[in-house]
DRENVOGU-772590 format. One record per residue: residue in one letter; x, y, z of N, C-alpha, C, O, CB in turn. Coordinates in pm, whole numbers, padded with zeros to 5 digits, always signed. Glycine has a CB too. Layout:
# DRENVOGU-772590
AXYZXYZXYZXYZXYZ...
***
This chain:
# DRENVOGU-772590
X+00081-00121+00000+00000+00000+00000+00085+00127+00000+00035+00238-00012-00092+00000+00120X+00181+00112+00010+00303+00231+00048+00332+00292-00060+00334+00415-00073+00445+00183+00103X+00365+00179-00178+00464+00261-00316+00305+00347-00368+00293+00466-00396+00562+00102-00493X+00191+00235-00369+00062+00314-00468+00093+00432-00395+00120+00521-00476-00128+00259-00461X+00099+00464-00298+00050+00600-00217+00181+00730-00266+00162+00851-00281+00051+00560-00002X+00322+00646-00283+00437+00727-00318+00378+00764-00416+00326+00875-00406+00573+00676-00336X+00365+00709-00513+00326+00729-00702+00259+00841-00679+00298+00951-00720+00215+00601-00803X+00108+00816-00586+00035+00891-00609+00076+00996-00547+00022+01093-00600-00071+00855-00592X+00171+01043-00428+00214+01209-00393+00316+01245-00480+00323+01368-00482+00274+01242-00235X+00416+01184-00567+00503+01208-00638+00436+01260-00795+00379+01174-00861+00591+01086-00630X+00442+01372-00838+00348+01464-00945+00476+01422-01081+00589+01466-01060+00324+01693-00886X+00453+01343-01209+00520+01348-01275+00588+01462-01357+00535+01573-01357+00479+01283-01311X+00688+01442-01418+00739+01596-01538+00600+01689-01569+00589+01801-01519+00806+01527-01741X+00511+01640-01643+00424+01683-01686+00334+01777-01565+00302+01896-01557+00369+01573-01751X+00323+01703-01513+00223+01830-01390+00333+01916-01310+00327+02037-01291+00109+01730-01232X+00446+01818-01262+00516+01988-01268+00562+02128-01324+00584+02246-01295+00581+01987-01252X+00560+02015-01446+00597+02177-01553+00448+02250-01555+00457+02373-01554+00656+02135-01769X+00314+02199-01559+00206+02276-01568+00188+02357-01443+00137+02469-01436+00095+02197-01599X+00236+02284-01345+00197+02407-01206+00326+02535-01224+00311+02655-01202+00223+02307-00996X+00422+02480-01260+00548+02586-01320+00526+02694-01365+00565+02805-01329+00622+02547-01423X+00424+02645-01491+00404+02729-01579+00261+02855-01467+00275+02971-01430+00350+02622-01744X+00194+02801-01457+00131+02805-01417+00147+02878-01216+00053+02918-01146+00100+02690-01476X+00265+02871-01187+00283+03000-01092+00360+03125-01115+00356+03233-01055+00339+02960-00981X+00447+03076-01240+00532+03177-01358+00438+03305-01395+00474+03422-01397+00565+03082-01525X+00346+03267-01416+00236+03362-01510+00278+03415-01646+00358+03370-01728+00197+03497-01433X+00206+03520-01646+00254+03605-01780+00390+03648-01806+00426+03687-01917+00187+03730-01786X+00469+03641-01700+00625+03732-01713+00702+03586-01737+00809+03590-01797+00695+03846-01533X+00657+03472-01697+00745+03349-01694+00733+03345-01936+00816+03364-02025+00628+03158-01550X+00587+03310-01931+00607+03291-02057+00669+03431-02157+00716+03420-02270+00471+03238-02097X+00653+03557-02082+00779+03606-02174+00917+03569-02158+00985+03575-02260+00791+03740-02168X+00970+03533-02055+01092+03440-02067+01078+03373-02129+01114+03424-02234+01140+03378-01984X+01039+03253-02154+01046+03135-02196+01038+03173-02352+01104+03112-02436+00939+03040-02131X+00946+03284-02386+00984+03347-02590+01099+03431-02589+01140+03458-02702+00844+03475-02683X+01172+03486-02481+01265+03542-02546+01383+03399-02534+01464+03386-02626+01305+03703-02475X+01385+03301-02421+01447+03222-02432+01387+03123-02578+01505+03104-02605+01453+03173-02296X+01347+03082-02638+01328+03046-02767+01373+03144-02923+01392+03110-03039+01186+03023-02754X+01377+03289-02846+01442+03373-02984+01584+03338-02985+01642+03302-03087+01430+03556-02980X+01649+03349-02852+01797+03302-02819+01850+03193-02860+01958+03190-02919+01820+03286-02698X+01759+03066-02828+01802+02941-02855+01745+02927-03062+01800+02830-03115+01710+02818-02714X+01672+02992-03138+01655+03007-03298+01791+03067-03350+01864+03015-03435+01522+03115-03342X+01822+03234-03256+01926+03286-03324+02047+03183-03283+02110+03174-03389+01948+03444-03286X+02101+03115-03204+02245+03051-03173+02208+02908-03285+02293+02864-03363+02279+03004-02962X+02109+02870-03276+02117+02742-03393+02141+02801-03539+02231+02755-03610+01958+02647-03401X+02081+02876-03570+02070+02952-03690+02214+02957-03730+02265+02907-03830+02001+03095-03672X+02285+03042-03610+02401+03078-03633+02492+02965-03633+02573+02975-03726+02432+03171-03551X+02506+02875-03570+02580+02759-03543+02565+02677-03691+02665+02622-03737+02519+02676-03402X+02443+02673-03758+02435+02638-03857+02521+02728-03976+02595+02665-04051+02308+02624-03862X+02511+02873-03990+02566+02954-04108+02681+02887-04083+02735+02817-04169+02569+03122-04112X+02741+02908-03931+02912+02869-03944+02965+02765-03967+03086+02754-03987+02982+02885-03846X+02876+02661-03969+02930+02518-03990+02916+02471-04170+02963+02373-04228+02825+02404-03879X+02825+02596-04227+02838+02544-04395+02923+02675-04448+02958+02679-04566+02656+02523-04497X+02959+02800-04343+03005+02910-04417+03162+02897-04354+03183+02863-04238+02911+03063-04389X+03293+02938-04473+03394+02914-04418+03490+03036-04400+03582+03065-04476+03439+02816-04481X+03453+03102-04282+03492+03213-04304+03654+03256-04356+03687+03372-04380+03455+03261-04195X+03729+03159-04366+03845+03142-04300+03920+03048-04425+04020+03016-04361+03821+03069-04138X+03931+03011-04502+03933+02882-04573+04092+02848-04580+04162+02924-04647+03857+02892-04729X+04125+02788-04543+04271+02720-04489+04369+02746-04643+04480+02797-04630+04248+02507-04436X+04324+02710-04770+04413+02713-04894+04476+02905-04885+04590+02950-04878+04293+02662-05068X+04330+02978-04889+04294+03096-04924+04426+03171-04803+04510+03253-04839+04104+03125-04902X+04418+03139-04719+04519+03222-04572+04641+03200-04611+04725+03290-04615+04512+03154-04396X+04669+03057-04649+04806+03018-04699+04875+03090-04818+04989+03133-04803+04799+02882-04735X+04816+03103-04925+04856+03178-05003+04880+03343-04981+04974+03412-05019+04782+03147-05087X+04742+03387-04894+04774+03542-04863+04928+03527-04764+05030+03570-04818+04617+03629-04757X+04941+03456-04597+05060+03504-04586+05176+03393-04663+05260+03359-04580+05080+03530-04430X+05192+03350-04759+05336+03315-04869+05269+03440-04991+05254+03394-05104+05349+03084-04957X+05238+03563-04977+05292+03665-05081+05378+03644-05128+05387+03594-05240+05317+03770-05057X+05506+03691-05028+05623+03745-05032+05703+03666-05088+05796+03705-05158+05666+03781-04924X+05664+03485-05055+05751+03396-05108+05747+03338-05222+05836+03298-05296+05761+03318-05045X+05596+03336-05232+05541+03250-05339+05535+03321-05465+05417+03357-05456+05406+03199-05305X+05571+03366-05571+05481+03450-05692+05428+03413-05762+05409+03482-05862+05519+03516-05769X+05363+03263-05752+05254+03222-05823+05147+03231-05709+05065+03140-05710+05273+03076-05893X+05137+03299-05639+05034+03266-05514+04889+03393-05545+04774+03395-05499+05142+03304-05322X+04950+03472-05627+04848+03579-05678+04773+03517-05771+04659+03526-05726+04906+03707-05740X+04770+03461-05869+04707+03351-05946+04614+03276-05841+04492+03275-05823+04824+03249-06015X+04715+03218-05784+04606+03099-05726+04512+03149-05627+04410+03092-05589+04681+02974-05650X+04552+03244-05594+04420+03359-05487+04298+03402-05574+04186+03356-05548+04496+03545-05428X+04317+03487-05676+04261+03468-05790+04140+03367-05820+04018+03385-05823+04358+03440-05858X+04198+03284-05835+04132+03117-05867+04029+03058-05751+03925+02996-05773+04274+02990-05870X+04095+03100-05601+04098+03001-05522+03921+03125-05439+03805+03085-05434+04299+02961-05422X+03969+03256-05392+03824+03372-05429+03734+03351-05488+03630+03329-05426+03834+03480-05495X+03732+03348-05624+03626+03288-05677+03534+03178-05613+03421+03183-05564+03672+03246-05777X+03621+03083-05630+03545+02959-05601+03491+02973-05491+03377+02927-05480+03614+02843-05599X+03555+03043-05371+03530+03024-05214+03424+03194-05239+03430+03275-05146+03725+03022-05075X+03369+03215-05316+03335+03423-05295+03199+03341-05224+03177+03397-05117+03294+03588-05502X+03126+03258-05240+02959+03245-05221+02963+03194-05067+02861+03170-05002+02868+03115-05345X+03103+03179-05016+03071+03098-04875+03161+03136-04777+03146+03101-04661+03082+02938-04883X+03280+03227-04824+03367+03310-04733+03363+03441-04749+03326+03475-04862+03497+03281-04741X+03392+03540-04662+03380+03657-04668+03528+03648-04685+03556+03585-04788+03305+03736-04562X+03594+03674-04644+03714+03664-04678+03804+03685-04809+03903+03753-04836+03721+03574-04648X+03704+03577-04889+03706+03510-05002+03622+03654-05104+03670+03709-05203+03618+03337-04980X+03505+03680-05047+03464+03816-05132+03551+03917-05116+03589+03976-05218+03331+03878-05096X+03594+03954-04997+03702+04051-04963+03790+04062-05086+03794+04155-05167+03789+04006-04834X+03859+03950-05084+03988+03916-05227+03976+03991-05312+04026+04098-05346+03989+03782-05315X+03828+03858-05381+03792+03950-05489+03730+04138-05516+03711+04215-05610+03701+03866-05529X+03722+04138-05431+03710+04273-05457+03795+04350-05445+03776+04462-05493+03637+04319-05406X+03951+04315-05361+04084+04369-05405+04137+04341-05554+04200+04430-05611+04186+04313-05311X+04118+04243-05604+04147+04171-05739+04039+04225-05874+04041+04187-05991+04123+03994-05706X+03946+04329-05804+03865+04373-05887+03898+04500-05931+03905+04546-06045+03751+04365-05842X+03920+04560-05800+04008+04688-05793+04124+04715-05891+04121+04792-05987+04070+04691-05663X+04225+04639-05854+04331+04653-05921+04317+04571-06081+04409+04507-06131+04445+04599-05824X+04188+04588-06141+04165+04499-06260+04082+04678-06331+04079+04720-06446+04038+04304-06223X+04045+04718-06246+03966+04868-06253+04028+04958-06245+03980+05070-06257+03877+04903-06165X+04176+04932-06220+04275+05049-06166+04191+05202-06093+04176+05321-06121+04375+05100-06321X+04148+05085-05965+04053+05187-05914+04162+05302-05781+04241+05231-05718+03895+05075-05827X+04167+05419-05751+04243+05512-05688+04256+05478-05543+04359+05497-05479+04189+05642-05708X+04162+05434-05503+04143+05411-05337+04141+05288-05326+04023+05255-05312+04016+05465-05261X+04232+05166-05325+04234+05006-05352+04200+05008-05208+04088+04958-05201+04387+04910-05413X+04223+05028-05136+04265+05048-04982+04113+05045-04907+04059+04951-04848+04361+05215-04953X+04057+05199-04935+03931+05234-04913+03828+05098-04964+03766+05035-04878+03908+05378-04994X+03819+05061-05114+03723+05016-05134+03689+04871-05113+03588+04811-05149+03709+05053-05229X+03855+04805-05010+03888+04702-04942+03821+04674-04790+03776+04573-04736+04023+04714-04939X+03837+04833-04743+03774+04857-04658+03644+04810-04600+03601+04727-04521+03779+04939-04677X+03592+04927-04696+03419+04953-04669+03361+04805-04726+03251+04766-04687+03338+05115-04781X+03454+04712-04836+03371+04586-04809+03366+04509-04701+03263+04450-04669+03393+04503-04886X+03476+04502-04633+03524+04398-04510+03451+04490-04415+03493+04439-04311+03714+04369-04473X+03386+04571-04381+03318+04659-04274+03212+04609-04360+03108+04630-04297+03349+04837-04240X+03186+04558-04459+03007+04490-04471+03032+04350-04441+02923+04302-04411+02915+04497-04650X+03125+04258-04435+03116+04177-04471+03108+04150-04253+03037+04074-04187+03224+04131-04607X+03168+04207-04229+03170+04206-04054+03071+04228-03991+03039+04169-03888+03249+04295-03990X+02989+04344-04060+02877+04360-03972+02796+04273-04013+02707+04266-03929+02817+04484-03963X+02764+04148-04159+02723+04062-04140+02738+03983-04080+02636+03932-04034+02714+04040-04188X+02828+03942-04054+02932+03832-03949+02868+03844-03769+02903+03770-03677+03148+03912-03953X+02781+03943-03762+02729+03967-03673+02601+03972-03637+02553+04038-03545+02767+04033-03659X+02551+03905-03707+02405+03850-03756+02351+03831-03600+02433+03769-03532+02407+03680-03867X+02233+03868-03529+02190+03814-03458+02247+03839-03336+02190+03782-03243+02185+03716-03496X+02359+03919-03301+02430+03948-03180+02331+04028-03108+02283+03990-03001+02568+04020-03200X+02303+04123-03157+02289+04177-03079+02121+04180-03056+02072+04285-03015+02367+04279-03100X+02033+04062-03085+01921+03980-03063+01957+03929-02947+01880+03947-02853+01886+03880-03163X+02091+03849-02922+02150+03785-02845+02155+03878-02673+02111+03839-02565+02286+03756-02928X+02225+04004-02707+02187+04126-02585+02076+04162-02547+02055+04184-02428+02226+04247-02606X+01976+04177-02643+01862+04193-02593+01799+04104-02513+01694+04135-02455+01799+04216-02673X+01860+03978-02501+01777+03861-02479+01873+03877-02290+01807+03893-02188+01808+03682-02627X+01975+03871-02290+02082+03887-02225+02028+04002-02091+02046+03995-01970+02204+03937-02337X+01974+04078-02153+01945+04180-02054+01824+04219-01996+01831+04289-01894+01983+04277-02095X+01676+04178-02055+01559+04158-02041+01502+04049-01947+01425+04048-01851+01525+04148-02151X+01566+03964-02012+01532+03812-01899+01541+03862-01766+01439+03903-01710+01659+03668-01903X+01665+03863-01705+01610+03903-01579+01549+04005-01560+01533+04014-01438+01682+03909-01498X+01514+04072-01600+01446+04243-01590+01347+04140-01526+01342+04110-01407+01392+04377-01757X+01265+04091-01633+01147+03987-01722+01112+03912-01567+00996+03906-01526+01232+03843-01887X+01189+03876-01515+01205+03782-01406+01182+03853-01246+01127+03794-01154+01359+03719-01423X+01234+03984-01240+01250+04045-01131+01109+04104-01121+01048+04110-01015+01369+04139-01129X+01040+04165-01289+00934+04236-01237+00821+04127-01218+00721+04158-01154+00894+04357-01333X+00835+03975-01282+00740+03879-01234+00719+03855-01087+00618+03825-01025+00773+03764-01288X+00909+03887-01031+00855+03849-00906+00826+03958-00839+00801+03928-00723+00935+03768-00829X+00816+04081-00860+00766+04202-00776+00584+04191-00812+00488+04210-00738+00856+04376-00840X+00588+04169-00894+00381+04152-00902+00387+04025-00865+00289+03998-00935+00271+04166-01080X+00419+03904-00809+00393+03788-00766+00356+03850-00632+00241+03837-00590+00503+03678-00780X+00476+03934-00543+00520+03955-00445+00384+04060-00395+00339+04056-00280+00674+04001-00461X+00344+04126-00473+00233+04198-00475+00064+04185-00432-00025+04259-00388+00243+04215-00579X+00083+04017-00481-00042+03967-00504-00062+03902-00409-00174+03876-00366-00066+03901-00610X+00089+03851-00339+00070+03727-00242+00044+03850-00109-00058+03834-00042+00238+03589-00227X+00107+03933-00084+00114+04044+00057-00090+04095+00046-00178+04103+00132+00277+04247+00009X-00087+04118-00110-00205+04174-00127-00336+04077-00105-00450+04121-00117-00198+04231-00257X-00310+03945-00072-00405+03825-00041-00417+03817+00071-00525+03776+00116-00376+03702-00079X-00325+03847+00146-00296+03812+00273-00336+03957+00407-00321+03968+00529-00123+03766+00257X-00401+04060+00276-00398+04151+00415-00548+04124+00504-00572+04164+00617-00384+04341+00366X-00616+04062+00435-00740+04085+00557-00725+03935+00585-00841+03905+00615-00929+04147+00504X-00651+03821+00595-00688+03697+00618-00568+03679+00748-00495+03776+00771-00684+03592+00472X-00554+03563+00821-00488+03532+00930-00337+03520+00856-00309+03478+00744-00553+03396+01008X-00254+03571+00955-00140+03535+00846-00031+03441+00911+00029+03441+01019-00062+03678+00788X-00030+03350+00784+00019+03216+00804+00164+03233+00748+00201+03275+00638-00072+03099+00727X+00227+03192+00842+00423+03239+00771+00459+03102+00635+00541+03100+00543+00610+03199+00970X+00342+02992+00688+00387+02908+00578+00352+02935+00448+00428+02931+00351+00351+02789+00595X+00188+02975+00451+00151+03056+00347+00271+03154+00229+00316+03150+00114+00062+03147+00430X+00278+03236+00360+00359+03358+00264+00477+03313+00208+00519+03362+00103+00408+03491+00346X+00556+03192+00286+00666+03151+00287+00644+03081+00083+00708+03115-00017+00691+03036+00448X+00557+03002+00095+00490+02902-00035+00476+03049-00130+00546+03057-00231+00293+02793+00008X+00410+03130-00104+00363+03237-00223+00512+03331-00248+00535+03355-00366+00205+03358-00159X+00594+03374-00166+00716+03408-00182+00820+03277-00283+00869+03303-00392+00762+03436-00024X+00826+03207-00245+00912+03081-00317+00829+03095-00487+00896+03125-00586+00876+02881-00212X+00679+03068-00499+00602+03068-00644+00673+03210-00692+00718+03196-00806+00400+03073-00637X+00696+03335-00643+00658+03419-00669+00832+03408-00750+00824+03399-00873+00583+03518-00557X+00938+03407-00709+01039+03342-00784+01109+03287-00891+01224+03300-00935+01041+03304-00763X+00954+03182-00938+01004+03146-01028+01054+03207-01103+01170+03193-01143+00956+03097-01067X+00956+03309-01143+01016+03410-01247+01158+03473-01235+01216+03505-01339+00929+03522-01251X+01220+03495-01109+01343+03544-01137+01458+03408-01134+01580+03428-01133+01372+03667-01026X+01414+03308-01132+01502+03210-01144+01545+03178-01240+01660+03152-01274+01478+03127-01107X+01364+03173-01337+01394+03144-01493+01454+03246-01601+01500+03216-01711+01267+03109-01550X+01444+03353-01554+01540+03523-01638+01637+03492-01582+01708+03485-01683+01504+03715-01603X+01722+03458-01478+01864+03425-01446+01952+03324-01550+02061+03336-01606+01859+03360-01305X+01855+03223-01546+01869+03083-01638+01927+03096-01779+02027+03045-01831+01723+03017-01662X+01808+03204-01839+01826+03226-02000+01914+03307-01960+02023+03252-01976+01708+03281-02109X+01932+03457-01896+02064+03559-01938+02173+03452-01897+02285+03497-01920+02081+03734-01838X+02174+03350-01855+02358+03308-01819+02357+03211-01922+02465+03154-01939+02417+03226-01640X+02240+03171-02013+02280+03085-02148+02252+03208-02252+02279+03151-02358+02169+02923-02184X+02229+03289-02275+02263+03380-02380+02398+03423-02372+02488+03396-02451+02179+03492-02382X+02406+03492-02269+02531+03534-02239+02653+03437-02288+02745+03487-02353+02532+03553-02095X+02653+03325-02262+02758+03199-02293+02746+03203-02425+02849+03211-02491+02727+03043-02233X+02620+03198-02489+02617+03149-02655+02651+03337-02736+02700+03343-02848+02393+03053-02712X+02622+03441-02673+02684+03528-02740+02842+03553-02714+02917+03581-02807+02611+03635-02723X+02883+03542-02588+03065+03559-02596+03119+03489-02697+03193+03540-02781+03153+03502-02467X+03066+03305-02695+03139+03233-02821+03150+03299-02965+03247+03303-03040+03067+03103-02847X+03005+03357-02983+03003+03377-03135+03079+03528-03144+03166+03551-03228+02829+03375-03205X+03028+03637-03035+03147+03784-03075+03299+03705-03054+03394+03771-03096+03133+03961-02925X+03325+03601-03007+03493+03598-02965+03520+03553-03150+03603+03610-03221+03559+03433-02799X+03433+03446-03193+03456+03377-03318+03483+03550-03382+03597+03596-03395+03303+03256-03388X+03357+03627-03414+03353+03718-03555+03501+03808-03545+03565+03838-03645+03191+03843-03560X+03542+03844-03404+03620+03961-03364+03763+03906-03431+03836+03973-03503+03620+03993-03181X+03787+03752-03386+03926+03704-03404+03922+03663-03583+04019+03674-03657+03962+03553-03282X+03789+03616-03622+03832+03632-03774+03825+03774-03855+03874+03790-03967+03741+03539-03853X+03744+03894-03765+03775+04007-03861+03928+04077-03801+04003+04148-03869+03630+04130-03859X+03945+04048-03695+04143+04114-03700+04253+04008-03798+04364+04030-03847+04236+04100-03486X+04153+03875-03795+04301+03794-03927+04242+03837-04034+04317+03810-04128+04334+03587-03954X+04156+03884-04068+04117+03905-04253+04140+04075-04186+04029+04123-04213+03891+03834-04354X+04169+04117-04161+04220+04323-04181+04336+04304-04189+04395+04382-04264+04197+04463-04043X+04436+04178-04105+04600+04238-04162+04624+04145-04273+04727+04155-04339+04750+04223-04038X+04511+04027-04308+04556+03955-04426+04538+04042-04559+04604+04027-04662+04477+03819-04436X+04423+04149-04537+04370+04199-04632+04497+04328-04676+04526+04356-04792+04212+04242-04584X+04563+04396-04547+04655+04557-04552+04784+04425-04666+04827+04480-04767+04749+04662-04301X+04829+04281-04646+04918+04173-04676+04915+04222-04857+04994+04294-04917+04849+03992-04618X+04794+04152-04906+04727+04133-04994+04722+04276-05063+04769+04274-05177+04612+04070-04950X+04667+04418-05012+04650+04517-05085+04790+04560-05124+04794+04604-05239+04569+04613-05019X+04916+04559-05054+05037+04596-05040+05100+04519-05127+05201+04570-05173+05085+04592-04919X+05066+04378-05178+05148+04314-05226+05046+04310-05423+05110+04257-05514+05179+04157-05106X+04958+04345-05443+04879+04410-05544+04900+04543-05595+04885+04569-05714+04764+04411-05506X+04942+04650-05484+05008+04743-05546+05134+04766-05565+05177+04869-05618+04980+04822-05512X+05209+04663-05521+05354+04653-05572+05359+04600-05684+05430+04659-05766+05443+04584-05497X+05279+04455-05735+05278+04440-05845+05225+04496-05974+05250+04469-06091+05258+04368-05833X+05103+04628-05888+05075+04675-06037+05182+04801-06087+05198+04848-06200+04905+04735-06044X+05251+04835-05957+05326+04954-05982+05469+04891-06097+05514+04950-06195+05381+05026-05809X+05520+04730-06031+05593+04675-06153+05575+04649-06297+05655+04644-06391+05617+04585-06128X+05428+04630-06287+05380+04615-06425+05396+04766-06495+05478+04781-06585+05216+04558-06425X+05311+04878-06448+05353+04972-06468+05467+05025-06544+05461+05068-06660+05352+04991-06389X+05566+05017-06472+05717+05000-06520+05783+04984-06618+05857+05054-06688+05761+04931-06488X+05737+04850-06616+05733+04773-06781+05672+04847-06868+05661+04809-06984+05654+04633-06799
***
C-alpha cells in the first residue's frame, strides 16, 4: 500500500511543468519566448558557421606566402572565386582583385568599406542575443515584484500564516530564477560567437593591408614595364 500512495504524492514531469508554468504567469512565458528567440538565433548561427567558411585554410596560406610564393596571386585569384559564395574573406579578395583589374584610386578604401560589410554581417543576430541577455532578468525580477504583490495583497485581511507567505514568496520566484537561467545561457552562446567574428575580422584586416600591399607593388611593376 506504500509505493501506490508514493506514485500517487510524487506529481510526474508533466504536472510539474504545468503548475510551473502556471505559478510563472505572464512574465514566466515572456521568458520562456525570449528564451526560444535566443536558442533560434544561436542554432541559426551555429548552422551559417558550420556550412560558411569564413576562414578557408588554402585561401590564408597563399595570402601570408605573398612574399615567397609568386605564383600565389594567381592561385588567390582562382581560389576567391570559387570560395566568394561561402567566405567573406574570399569576397574581400575578390574585390581587391577587382580593384586593381579597374585600376581603381582608393584600392585600400574600397577594401575597406567591403570587409566593414562583410563584418557587420558576421554579426548576424548578436545583438538579438543582448537583448535577450538583458531583459530576462528584468522579465524575471518584475514577475517576481507583481507575484510579491499579489501574495502580501491576499494576505492583508486573512490570518497570516508564515507558511503561506513563505509558499507564495518561493512561487513568486520562479520568475526570477527562470530570467537568471536564460541571461547566463545567452550570455555563454553570445561571448562564443562575438569571440569567433572579432578574431576572424582582425586575421582578414592584416591579411587583407598583406594582400592590398602586395597588389600594389605588383601593379606599380607592371607599370614599369
Amino acid at each position: 500500500r506504500l509505493l501506490p500512495f508514493l506514485a500517487a504524492a510524487d506529481p510526474g514531469p508533466a504536472a510539474v511543468l504545468r503548475r510551473w508554468l502556471a505559478e510563472g504567469g505572464f512574465f514566466l512565458w515572456l521568458i520562456l519566448l525570449a528564451a526560444g528567440v535566443g536558442l533560434f538565433i544561436a542554432i541559426v548561427r551555429a548552422i551559417w558557421m558550420k556550412r560558411s567558411d569564413f576562414m578557408p585554410r588554402a585561401l590564408v596560406r597563399d595570402l601570408e606566402n605573398l612574399e615567397n610564393d609568386p605564383r600565389a596571386l594567381e592561385r588567390l585569384r582562382t581560389l576567391a572565386r570559387e570560395a566568394r559564395d561561402r567566405s567573406p574573406l574570399a569576397r574581400i579578395t575578390c574585390v581587391a582583385f577587382q580593384g586593381i583589374a579597374e585600376d581603381l584610386p582608393d584600392l585600400e578604401g574600397a577594401v575597406e568599406a567591403r570587409a566593414r560589410r562583410e563584418v557587420t554581417a558576421m554579426h548576424w543576430g548578436l545583438a538579438v542575443l543582448e537583448v535577450v541577455v538583458t531583459i530576462s532578468p528584468l522579465l524575471g525580477l518584475l514577475g517576481t515584484a507583481v507575484g510579491l504583490v499579489h501574495v502580501f495583497t491576499g494576505l492583508a485581511g486573512e490570518t497570516k500564516d508564515v507558511g503561506m507567505i513563505a509558499l507564495g514568496v518561493g512561487q513568486a520566484l520562479t520568475t526570477t530564477i527562470a530570467g537568471l537561467a536564460v541571461a547566463v545561457a545567452a550570455v555563454v552562446a553570445h561571448s562564443f560567437f562575438l569571440t569567433m567574428v572579432e578574431r576572424s575580422a582582425v586575421e582578414m584586416e592584416a591579411l587583407m593591408h598583406r594582400l592590398v600591399g602586395r597588389l600594389a607593388q605588383a601593379n606599380r611593376a607592371s607599370a614599369q614595364e
